[in-house]
Kinemage of the C-alpha trace (Angstrom):
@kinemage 1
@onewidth
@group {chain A} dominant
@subgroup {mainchain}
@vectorlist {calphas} color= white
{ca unk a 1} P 195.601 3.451 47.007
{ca unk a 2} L 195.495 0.782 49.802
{ca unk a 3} L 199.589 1.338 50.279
{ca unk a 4} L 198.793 5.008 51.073
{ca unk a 5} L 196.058 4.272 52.808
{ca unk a 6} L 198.153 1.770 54.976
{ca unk a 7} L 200.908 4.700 55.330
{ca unk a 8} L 198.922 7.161 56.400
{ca unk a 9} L 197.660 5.006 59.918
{ca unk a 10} L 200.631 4.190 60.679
{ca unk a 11} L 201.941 8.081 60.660
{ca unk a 12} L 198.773 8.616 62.664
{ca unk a 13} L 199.627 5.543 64.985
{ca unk a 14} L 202.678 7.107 65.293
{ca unk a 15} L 202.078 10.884 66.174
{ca unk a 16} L 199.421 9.502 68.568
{ca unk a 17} L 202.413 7.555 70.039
{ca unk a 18} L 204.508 10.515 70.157
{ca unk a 19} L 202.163 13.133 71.216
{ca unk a 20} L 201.394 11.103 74.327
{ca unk a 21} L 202.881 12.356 77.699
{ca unk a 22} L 205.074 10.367 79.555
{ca unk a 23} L 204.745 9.402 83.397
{ca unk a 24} L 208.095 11.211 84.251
{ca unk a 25} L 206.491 14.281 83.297
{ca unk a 26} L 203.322 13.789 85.282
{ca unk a 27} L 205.559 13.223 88.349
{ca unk a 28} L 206.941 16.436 87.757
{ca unk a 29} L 204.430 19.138 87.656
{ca unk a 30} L 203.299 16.460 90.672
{ca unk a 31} L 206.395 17.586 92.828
{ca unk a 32} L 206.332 21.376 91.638
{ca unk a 33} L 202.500 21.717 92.398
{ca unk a 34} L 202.830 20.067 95.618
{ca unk a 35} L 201.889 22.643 98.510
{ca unk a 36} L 203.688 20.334 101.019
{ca unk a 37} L 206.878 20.262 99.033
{ca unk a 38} L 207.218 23.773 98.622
{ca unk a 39} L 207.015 24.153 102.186
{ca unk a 40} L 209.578 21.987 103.285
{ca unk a 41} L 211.918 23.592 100.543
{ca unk a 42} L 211.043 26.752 102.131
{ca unk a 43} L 211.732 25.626 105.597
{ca unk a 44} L 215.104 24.340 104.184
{ca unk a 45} L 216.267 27.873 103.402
{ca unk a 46} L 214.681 29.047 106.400
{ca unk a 47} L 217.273 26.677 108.176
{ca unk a 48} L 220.258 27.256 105.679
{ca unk a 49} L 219.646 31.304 106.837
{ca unk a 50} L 219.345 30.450 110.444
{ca unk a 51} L 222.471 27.847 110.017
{ca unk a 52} L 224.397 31.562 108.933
{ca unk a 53} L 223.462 33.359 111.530
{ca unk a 54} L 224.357 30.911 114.046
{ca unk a 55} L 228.181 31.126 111.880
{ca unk a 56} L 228.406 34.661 112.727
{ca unk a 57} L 227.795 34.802 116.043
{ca unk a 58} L 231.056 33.377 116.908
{ca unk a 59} L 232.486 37.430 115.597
{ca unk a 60} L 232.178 40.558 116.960
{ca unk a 61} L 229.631 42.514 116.893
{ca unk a 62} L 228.849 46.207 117.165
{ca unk a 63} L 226.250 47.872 119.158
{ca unk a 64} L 225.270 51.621 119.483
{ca unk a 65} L 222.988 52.738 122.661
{ca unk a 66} L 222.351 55.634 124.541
{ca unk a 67} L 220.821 56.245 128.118
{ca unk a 68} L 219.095 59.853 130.140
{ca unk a 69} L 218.858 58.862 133.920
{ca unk a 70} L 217.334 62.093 136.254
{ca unk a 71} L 218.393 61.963 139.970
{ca unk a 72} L 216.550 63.798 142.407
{ca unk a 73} L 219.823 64.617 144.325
{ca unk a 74} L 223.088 65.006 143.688
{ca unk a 75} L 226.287 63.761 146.219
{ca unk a 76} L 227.267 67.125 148.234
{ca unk a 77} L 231.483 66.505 149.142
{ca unk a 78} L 231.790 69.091 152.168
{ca unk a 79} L 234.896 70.448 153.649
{ca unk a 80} L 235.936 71.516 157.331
{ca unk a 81} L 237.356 75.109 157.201
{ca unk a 82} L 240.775 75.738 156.877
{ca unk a 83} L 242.629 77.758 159.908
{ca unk a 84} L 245.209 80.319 159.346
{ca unk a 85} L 245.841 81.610 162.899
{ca unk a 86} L 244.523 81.267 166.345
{ca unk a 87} L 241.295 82.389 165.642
{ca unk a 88} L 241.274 83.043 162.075
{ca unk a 89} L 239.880 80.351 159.421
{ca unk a 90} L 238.518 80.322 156.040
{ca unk a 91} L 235.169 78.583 155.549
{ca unk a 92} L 235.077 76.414 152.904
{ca unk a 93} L 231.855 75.422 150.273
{ca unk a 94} L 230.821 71.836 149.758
{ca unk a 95} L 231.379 70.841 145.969
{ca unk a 96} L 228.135 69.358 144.077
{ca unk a 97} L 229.047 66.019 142.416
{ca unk a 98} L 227.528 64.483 139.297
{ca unk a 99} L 224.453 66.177 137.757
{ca unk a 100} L 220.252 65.871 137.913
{ca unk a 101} L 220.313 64.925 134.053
{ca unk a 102} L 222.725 62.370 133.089
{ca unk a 103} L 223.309 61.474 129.611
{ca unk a 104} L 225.710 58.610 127.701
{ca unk a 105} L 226.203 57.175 124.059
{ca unk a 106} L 228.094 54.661 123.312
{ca unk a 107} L 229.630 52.490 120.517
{ca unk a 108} L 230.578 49.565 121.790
{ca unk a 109} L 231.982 46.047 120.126
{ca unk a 110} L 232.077 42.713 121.451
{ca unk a 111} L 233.692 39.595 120.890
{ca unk a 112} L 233.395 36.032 122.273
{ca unk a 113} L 236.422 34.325 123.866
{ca unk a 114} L 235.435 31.462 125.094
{ca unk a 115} L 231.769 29.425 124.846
{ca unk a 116} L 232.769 26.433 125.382
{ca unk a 117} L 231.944 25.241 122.097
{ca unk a 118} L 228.393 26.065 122.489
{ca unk a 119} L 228.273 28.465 119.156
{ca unk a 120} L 229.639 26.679 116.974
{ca unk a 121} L 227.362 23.705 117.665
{ca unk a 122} L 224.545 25.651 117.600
{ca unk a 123} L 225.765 25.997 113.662
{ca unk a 124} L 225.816 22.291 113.747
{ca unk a 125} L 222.742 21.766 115.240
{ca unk a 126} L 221.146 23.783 112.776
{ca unk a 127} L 222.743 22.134 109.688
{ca unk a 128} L 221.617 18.884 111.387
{ca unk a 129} L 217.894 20.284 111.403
{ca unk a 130} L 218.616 21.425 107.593
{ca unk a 131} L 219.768 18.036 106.773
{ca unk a 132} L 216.351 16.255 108.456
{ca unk a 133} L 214.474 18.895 106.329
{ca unk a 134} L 216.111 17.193 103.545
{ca unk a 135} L 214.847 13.839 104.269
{ca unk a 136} L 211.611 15.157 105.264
{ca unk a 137} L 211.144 16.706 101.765
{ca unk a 138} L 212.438 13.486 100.068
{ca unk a 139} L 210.107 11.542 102.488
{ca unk a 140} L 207.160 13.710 100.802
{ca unk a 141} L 208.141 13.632 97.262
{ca unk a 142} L 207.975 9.428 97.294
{ca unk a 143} L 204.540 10.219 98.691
{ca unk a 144} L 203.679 12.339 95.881
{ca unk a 145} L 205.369 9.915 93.305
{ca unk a 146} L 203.175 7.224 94.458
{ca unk a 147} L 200.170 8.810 94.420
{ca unk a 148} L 200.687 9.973 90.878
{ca unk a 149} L 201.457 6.283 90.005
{ca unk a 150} L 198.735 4.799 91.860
{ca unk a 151} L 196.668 6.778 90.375
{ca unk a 152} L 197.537 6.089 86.400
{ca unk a 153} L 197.713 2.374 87.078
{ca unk a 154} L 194.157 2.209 88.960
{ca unk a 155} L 192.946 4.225 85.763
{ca unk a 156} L 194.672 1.552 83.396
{ca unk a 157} L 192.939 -1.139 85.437
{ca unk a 158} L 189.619 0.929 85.336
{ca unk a 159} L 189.937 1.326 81.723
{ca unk a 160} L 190.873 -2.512 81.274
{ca unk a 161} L 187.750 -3.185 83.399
{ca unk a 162} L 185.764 -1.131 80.819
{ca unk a 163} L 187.007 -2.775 77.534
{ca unk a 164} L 186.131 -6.187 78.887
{ca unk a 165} L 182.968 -4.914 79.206
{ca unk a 166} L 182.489 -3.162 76.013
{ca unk a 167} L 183.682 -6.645 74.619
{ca unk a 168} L 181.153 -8.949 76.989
{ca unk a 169} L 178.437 -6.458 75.868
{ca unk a 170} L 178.919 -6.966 72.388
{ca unk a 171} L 179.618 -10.628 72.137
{ca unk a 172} L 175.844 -10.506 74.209
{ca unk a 173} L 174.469 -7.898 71.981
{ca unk a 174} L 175.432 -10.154 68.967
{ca unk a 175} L 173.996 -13.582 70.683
{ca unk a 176} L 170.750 -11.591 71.612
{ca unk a 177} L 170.443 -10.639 67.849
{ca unk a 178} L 171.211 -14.277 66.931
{ca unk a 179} L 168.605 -15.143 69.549
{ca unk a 180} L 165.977 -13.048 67.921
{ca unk a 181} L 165.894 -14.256 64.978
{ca unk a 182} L 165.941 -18.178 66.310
{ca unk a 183} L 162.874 -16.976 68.336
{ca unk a 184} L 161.211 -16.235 65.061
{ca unk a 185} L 161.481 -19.455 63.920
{ca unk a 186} L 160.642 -21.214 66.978
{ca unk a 187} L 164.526 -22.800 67.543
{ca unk a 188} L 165.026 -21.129 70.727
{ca unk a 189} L 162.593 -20.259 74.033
{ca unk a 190} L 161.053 -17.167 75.085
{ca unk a 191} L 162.989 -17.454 78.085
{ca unk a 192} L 166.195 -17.615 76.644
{ca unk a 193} L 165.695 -14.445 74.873
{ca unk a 194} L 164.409 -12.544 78.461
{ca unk a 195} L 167.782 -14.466 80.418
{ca unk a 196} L 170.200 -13.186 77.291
{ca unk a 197} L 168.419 -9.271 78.029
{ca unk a 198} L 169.046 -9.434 81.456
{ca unk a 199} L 172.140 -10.241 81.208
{ca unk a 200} L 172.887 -7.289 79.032
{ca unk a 201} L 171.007 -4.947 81.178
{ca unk a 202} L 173.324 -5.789 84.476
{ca unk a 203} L 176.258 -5.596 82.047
{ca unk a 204} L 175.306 -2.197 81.288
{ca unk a 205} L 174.597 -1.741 85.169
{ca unk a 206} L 178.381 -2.355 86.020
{ca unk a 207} L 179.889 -0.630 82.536
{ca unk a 208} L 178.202 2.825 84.385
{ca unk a 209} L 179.633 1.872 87.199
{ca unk a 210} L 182.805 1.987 85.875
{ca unk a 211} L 182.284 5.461 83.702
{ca unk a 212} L 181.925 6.731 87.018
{ca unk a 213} L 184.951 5.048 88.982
{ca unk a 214} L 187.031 6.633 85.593
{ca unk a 215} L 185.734 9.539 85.576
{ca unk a 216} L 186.657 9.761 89.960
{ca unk a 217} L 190.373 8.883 89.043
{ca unk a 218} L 190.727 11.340 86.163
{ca unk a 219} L 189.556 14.357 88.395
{ca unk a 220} L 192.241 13.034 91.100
{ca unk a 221} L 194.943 12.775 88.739
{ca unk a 222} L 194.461 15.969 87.098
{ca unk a 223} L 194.637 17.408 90.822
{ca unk a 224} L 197.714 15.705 91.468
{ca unk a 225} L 199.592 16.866 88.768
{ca unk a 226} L 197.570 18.852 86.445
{ca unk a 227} L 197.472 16.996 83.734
{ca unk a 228} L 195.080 14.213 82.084
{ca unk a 229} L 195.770 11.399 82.574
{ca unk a 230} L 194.239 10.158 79.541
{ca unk a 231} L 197.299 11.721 77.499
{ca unk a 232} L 199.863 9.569 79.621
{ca unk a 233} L 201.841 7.283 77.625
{ca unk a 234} L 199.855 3.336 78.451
{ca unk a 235} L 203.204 1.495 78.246
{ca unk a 236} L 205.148 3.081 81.630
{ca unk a 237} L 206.587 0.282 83.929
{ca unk a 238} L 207.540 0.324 86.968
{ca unk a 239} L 211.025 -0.895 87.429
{ca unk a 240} L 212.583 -3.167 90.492
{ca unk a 241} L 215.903 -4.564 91.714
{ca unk a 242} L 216.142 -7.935 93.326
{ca unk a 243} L 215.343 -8.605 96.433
{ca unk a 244} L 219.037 -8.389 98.474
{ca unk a 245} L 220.004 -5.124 95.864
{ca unk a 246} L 216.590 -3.553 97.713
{ca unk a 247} L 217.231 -4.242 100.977
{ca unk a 248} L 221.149 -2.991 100.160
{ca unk a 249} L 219.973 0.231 98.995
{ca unk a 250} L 217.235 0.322 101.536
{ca unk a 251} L 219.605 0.255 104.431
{ca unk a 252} L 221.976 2.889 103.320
{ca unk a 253} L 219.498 5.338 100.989
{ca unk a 254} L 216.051 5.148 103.289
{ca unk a 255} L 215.049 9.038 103.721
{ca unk a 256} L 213.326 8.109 107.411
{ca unk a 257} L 216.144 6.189 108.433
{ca unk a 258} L 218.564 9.450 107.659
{ca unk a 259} L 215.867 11.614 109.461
{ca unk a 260} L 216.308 8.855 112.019
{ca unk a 261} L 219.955 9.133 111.939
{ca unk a 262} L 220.091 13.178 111.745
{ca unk a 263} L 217.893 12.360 115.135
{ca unk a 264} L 220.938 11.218 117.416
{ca unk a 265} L 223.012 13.176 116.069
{ca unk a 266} L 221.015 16.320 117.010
{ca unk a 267} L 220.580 15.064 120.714
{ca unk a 268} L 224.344 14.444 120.606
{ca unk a 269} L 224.995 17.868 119.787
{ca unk a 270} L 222.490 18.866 122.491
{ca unk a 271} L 225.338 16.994 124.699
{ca unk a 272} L 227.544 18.877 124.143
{ca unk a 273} L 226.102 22.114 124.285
{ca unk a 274} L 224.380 21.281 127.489
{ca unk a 275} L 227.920 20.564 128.785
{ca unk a 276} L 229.312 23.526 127.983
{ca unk a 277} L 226.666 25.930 129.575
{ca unk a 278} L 228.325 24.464 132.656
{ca unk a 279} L 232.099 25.881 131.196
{ca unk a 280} L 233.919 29.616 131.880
{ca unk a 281} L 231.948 32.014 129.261
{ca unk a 282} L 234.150 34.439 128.051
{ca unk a 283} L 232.977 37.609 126.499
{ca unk a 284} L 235.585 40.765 125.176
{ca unk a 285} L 234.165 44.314 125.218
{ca unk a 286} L 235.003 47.808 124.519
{ca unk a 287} L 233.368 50.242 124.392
{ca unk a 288} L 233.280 54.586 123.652
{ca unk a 289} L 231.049 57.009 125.164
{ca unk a 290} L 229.878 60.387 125.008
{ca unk a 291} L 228.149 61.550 127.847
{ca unk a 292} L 227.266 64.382 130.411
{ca unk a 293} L 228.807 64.277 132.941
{ca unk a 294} L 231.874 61.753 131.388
{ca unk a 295} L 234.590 59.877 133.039
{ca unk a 296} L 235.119 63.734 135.654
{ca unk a 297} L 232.081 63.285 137.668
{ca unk a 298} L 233.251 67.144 138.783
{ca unk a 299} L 232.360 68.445 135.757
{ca unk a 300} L 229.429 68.325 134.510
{ca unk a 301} L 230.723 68.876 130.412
{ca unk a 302} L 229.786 66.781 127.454
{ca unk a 303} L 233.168 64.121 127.237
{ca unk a 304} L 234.598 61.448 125.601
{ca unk a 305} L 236.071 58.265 127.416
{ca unk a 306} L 236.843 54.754 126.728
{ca unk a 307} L 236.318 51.896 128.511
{ca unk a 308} L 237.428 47.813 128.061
{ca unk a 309} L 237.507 44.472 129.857
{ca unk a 310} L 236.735 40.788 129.415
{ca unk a 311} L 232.917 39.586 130.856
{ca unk a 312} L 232.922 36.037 132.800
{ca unk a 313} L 230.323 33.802 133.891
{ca unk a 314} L 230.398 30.296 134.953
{ca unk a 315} L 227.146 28.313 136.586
{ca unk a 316} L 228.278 26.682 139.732
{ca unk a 317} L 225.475 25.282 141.079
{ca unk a 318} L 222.080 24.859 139.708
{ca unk a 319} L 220.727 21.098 141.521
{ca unk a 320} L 221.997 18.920 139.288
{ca unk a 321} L 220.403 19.776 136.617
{ca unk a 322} L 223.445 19.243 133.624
{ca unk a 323} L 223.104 15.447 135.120
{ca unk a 324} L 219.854 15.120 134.066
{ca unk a 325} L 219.313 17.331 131.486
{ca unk a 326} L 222.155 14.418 130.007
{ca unk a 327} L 220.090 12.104 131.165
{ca unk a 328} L 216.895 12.905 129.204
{ca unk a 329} L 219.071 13.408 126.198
{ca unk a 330} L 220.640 10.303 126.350
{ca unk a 331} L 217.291 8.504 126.765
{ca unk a 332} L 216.219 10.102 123.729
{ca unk a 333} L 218.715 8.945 121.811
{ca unk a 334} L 217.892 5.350 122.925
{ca unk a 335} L 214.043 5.703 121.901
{ca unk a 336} L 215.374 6.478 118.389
{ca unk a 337} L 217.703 4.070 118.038
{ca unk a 338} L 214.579 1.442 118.721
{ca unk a 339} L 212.460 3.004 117.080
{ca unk a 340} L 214.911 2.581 113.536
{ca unk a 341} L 215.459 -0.880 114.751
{ca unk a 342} L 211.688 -1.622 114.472
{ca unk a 343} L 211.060 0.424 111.292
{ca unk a 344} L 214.020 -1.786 110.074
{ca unk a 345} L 212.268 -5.088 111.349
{ca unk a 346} L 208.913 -3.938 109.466
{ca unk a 347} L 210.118 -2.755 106.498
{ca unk a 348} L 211.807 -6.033 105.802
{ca unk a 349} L 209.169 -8.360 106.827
{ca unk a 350} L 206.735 -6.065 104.786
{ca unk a 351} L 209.666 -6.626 101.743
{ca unk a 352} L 209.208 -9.925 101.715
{ca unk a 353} L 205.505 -10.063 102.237
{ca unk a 354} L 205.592 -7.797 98.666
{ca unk a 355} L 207.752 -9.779 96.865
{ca unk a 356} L 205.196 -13.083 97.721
{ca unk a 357} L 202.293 -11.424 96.922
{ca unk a 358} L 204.448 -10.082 93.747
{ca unk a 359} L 205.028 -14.353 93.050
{ca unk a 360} L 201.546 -15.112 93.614
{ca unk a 361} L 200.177 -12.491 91.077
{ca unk a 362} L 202.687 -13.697 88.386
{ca unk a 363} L 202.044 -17.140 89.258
{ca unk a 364} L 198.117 -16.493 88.908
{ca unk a 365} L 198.966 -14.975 85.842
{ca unk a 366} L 200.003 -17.769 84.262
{ca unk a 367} L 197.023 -20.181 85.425
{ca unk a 368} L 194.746 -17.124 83.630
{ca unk a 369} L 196.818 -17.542 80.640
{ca unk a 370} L 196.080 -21.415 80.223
{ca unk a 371} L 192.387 -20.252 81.250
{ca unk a 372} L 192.012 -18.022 78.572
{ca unk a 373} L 193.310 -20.305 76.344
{ca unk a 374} L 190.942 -23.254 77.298
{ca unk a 375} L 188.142 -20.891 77.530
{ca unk a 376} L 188.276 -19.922 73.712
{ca unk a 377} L 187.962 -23.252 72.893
{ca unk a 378} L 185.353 -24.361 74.991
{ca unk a 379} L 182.889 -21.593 73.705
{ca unk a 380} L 183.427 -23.005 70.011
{ca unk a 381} L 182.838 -26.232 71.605
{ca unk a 382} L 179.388 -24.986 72.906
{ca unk a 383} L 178.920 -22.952 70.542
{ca unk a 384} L 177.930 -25.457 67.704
{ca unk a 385} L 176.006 -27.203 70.763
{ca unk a 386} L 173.457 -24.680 71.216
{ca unk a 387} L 173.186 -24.312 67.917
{ca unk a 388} L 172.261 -28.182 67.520
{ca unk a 389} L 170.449 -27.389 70.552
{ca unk a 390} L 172.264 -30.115 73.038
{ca unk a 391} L 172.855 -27.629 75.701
{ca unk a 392} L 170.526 -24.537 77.214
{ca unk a 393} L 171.314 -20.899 76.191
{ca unk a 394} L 172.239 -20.458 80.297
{ca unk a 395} L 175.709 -22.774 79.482
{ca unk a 396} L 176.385 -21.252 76.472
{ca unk a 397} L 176.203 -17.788 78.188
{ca unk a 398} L 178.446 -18.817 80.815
{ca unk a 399} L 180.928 -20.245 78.906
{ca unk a 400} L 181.947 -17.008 77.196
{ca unk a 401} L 180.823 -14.898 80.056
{ca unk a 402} L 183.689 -16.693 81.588
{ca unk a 403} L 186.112 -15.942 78.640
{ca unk a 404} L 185.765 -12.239 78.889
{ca unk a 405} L 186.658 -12.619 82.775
{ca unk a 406} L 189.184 -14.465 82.527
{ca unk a 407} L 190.583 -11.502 79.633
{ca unk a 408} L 189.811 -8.735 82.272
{ca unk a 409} L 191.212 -10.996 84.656
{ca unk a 410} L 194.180 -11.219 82.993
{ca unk a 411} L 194.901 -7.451 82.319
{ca unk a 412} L 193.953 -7.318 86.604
{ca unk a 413} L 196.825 -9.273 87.410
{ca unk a 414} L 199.575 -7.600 85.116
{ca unk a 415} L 198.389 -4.653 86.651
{ca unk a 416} L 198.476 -5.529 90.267
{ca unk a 417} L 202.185 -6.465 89.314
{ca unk a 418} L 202.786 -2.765 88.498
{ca unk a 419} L 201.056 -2.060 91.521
{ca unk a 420} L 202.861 -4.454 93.666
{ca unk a 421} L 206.491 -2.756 92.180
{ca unk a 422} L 205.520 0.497 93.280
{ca unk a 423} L 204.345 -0.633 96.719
{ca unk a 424} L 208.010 -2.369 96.816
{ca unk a 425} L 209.789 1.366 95.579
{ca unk a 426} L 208.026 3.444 98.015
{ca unk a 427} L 208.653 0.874 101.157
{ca unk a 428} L 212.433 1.178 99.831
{ca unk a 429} L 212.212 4.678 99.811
{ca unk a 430} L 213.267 4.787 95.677
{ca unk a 431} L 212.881 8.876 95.440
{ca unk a 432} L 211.676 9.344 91.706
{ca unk a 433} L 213.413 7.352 89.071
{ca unk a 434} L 216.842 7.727 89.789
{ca unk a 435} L 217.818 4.112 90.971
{ca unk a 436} L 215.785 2.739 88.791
{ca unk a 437} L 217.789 4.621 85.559
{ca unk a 438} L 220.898 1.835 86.788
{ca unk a 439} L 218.867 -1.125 86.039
């Protein structure tokens, strides 16, 4: 019976194991909820249609139109007569030109010669623009990420915080029950029993304190990603290269630096389309109408006729303004250049500021450990002492007060760890779990 017995938990333990959710999938309905997200996917097709249309300009294109102009008169070619003989001549009558009601459609096509390169890096410029969407969107989704894992770990550490509690409360609970009964036969103080209550009573204080700091961080994870986070597996963690593999991956994978990058590369493109406004634009057209009067101004009859040429344009003078118009543009590119120098300066100092703080908690860790250790055998120490009565209930109290701290302290510290590693990630710029799969 006790074999089964023993059989059956451990199936339990394990389909409580199994039916857990992991973090992965958390950060997953995170991204697809994520109002921001969506948008910037949006505004990447946006940009991937736009991109297209700016590719097809560079072909011809065919228009239709039509026109009705009145005129309230009409040219009027006159004639001198024409003499025969001495004497004799035939008078001749002016011929009306052109008509009051003038009509024309036309089908026309035209085709681009020459831009001077502007079209096609208008294309560029908008695949540039899709491309900083990209790391705009990736720059959003490690916000998201961390949030989500923020979030779970301050609930573990809440939770952590709670069991210490529940365990301070109930080493008390037993000690005040111990107390009672000492009290009734005179071994212990009045006072010692009111001090042991009190104690309980702020314990309970902070353990509602907590209830309510739990329940805070469950509502915000369920908004993140709409799921409890009760039901999330307990034993995620976060994963981290060393220190020179970060900065490596930092400098070549960092989704602001490419939005940085995509940056000058848009204002060079600007160059160079700035430049060639200033070129020979060369347009091809032709064109057929139908109109009233047509090409024979003479007669005013419904016609066909076609017509064809090349269009040209070219600025000549406009006050210098290509030169500065340059000029802004290349100033612009030198703002972004310093400003990826400094993000590059403050990312690494703020590196290695993690990875101390990441050596202090471990080191701390440690000194808890030994703590802990030398804690639990200081409260049997004074343990059997207040029993024989050589020290006050007030020691005793503290000494395994102090245990359970040094426990919650403890589970603080691994904790911050995981915190610490997912402060590192997102100042890498680590987007989901993808670099981390190599370790």
């Amino acid at each position: 019976m006790k074999k089964i017995t023993i059989f059956v938990l451990v199936v339990v333990n394990c389909y409580l194991v199994l039916a857990k959710i992991p973090l992965q999938q958390a950060i997953k309905n995170g991204i697809r909820k994520n109002i921001t997200i969506q948008n910037n996917l949006l505004e990447q097709k946006s940009l991937k249609l736009e991109k297209k249309n700016r590719d097809m300009q560079k072909w011809f294109a065919l228009h239709m139109g039509g026109s009705y102009v009145f005129k309230s008169q009409q040219m009027e070619i006159t004639f001198s007569d024409v003499q025969i003989n001495e004497g004799i001549s035939i008078p001749m009558e002016p011929i009306i030109v052109g008509a009051k009601h003038n009509y024309d459609l036309k089908l026309a096509i035209t085709q681009p010669l020459f831009t001077g390169n502007i079209l096609p890096n208008q294309a560029k410029l908008k695949h540039i623009q899709f491309e900083m969407e990209k790391n705009n969107t990736r720059l959003n989704t490690i916000e998201i990420i961390t949030r989500i894992k923020m979030s779970y770990f301050s609930y573990r550490r809440l939770v952590s915080k709670l069991d210490s509690l529940k365990a301070l409360l109930k080493s008390l609970t037993l000690h005040h029950k111990k107390l009672k009964d000492f009290y009734q036969e005179d071994l212990v103080k009045k006072s010692d029993l009111l001090e042991t209550e009190s104690r309980i009573q702020e314990q309970l204080l902070n353990l509602e304190e907590i209830r309510k700091l739990i329940s805070q961080e469950k509502i915000y994870f369920k908004f993140l990603c709409d799921l409890n986070v009760e039901d999330i597996n307990e034993d995620y963690r976060e994963k981290i290269k060393t220190h020179r593999e970060l900065v490596s991956y930092f400098k070549q994978n960092h989704p602001f630096l490419g939005f940085l990058n995509n940056q000058i590369q848009l204002f060079q493109i600007q160059k160079k389309i700035t430049s060639g406004e200033y070129l020979p634009q060369l347009v091809g057209f032709a064109e057929i109408h139908y109109g009233r009067p047509g090409i024979d101004y003479f007669s005013n009859d419904w016609s066909f006729y076609f017509q064809g040429g090349v269009s040209f344009d070219l600025k000549l003078f406009n006050w210098n303004q290509r030169k500065r118009n340059l000029k802004i543009l290349n100033y612009s590119v030198e703002k972004v250049k310093n400003k990826k120098k400094n993000f590059n300066q403050e990312a690494e100092q703020h590196l290695s500021q993690l990875f101390e703080a990441k050596k202090s908690a471990e080191n701390r860790l440690e000194i808890i450990e030994n703590l802990i250790r030398t804690s639990r055998e200081e409260i049997e120490l004074k343990k059997e002492l207040f029993q024989e009565q050589q020290i006050s209930n007030k020691d005793y109290l503290a000494s395994f007060t102090a245990t359970e701290r040094y426990i919650s302290m403890e589970k603080e510290y691994q904790l911050q760890v995981e915190i610490i590693k997912v402060n590192i990630n997102k100042l890498i710029g680590i987007l989901h779990d993808r670099f981390q799969e190599e370790i």
